[in-house]
N, C-alpha and C positions, 0 to 999 in steps of 0.2 A: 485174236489179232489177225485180220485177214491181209494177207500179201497187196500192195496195193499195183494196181496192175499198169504196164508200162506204156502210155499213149505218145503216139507219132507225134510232131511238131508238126502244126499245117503250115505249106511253105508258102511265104508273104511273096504277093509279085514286087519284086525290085521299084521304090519309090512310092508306093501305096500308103505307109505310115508315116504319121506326125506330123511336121508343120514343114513349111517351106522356107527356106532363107528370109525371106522379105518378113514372115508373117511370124518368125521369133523377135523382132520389133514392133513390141505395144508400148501404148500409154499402162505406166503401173496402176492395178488397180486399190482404192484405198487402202487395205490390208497392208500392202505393202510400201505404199505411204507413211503409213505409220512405223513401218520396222527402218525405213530410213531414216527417218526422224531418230528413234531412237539412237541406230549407227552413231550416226554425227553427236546426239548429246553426250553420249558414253567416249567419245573423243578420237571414234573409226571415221571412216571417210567411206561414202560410198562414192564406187566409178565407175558402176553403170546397174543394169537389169534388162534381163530379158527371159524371153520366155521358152522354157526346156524345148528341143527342137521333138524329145521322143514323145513325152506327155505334156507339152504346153503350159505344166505349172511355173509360176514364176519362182525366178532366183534371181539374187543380189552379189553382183561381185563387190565385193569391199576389203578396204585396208582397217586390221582392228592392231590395238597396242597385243603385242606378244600376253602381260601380264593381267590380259584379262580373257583367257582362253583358256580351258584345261581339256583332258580326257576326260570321255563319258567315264564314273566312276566304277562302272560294272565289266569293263572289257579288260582284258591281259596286262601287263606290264611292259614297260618297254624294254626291245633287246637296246644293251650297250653297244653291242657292234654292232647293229644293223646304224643306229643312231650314227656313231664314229661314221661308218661309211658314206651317210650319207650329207656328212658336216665335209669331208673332203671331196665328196661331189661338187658340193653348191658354193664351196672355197674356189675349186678348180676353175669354172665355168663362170663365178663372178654373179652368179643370179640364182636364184629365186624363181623356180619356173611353172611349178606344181601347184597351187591354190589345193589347201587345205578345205575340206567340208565342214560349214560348223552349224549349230539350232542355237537359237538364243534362250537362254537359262535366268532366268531371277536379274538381270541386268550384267549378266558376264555370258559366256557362251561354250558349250561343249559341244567337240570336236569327235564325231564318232569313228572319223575314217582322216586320220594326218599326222593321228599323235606320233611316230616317229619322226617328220620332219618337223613337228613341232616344237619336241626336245633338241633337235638338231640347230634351228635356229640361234634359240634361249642359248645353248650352251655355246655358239656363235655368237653372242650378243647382240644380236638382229635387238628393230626396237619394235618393228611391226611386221604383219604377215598377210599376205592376199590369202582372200576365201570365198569361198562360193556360200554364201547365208540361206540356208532355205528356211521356209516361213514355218512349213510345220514341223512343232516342237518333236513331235511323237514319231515322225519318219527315223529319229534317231536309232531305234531299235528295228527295223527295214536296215537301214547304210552299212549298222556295223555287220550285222547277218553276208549281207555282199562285199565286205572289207576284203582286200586285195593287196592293201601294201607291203605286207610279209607274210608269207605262209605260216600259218597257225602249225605248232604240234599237235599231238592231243591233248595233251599237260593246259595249254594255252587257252586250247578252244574249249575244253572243259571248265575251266575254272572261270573264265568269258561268259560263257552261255550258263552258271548257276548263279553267277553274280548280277546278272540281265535280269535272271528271276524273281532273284531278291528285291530287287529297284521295283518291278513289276508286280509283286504282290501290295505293296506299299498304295496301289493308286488303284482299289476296288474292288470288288468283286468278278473278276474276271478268271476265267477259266485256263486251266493251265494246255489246253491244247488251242484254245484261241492264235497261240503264239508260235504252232507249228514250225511258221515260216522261219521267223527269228532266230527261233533256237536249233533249227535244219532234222536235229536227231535227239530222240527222246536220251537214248545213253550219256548225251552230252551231261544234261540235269545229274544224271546218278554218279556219274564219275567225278562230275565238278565238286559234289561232296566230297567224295574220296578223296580227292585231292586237295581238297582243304583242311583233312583230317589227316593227310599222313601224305604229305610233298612229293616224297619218292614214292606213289606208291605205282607200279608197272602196271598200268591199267592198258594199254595195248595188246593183252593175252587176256582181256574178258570181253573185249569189245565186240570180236566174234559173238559171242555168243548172246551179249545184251541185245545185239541187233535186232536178236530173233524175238525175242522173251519181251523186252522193254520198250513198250509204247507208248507216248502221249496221255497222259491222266485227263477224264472230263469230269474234275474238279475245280474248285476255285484256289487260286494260285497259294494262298496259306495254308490249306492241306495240302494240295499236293506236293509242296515243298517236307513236310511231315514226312509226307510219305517215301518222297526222295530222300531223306535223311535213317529211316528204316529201309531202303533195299540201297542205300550205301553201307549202312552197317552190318546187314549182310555178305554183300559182296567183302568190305575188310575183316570178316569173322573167316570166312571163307581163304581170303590170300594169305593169313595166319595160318590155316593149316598147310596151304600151298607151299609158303616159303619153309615150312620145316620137312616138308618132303624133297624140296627142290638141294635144302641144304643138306640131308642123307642121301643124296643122290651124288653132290657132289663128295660128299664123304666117301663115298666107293668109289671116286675117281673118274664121275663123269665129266664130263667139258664141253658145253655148249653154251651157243649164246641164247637158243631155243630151246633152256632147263623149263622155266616158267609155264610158257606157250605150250609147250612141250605136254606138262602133266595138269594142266587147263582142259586140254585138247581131252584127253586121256579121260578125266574124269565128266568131262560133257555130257551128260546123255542121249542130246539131242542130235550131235553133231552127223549121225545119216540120218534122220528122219526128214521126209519129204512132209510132213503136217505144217498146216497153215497157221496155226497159235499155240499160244504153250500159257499154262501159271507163271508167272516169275518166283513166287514162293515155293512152287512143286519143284520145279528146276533147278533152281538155289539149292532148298532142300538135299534135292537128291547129289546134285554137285561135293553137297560138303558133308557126306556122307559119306560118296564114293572117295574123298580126297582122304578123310582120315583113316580108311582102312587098305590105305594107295599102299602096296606091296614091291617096295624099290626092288628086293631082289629078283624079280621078275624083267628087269628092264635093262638091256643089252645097249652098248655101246650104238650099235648098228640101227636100233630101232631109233636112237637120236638122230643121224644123220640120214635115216628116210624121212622123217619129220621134216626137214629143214627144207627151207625156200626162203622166200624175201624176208628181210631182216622184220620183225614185229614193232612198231614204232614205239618207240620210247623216250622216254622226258631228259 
């Protein structure tokens, strides 16, 4: 796996891209004739179109009934509180200001990027919702990749980006690094298993070190899912010996919040090498080899609290 090397932004001269005021107003072209048509049969209202000011494709703003919208079924669940909060926003203000993103699905439509104000609505008893409709179905998995509305954990965004995959093996033979973009980070894939197989599990103190090891598969999306299902079950063979170390450690009366991360770190092998690729099986390997013969009484109070820095993210 070679480092991919980090290239400058070339800097655009101020007003150089995309369209002009004037020239975001066209005539829709048929395509999207037809997707209005639909709107209004399905009993939305379209209230207007025009054409994206960055890349010129068209969008439909429209009003659709609340009960024919859902989330894409592959992305996170929604926070309760983010929702509450944002039901006493749109209470406070009297309005509805944000248009939701939706693709249109089998004659209802998924929402890749609004599902919390979405549920905020519904649980408002709103009857309808403005949205921005764009034409192509498959930009769905593009929106949520750049979703914004609430900051993903890892918990989140792992279990988002393997359930994306799963939808996405489903429609062909496509290759599982075809989707780079999508899915941002290969680790996302392997973690997403793990945490579909064990909730709690502190995948924040592997993440380091999958960064390195863990790359993109150039298979088609049902093996490599295979195979993310074998270096997830690694990786949980592995935090099985972790957590009984981490738990003889606190037997001796350690106390950190950085036990885990801590003897992660410890049993890495990689963690000073300057090499540009690694096995992920050799590594594994070695990892949970080193971890079952990890020697607590070796490890001093003091060496915990040189460890520590920013808290490790967790679920």
């Amino acid at each position: 796996m070679a480092l991919k090397k980090k290239t400058r932004r070339k800097k655009m001269a101020p007003g150089s891209q995309g369209l002009a005021p004037r020239e975001t107003k066209a005539a829709p072209a048929e395509e999207v004739r037809k997707l209005a048509e639909q709107v209004e049969a399905g009993g939305g209202a379209v209230l207007g179109s025009y054409l994206d000011p960055f890349g010129g494709k068209p969008v439909l703003l429209v009003a659709l009934p609340l009960d024919k919208i859902e989330p894409t079924p592959y992305q996170r669940d929604a926070s309760e509180t983010h929702v509450k909060r944002l039901m006493k926003v749109i209470e406070k203000i009297g309005r509805f200001l944000d248009p939701i993103l939706v693709v249109r699905n089998n004659g209802t439509y998924w929402t890749p990027n609004g599902n919390h104000r979405l549920q905020a609505l519904k649980k408002l008893g709103a009857r309808s919702v403005t949205a921005l409709l764009i034409p192509e179905a498959e930009l769905a998995f593009k929106i949520l990749a750049l979703n914004t509305e609430k900051a993903h954990n890892l918990r989140e965004k792992s279990l988002e980006t393997i359930r994306m995959a799963r939808a996405l093996a489903q429609s062909g033979n496509i290759k599982e690094s075809d989707f780079a973009f999508e899915f941002e980070e290969a680790p996302f894939l392997t973690l997403g298993v793990c945490y579909e197989q064990r909730p709690r599990f502190g995948g924040g103190a592997y993440q380091p070190v999958l960064r390195r090891i863990d790359d993109f598969l150039e298979m088609p999306m049902a093996r490599a899912l295979r195979e993310r299902e074998k270096r997830a079950a690694t990786i949980l063979e592995l935090d099985g010996v972790v957590s009984e170390v981490v738990q003889r450690l606190k037997d001796r009366g350690m106390t950190s919040p950085y036990l885990r991360p801590f003897v992660v770190a410890r049993v890495n092998p990689i963690r000073f090498s300057k090499a540009a690729s690694f096995d992920y099986d050799e590594v594994l390997g070695k990892m949970l080899a080193s971890a079952r013969r990890f020697n607590v009484d070796k490890v001093k109070q003091e060496d915990l609290v040189r460890a520590g820095g920013p808290p490790v993210e967790e679920d």
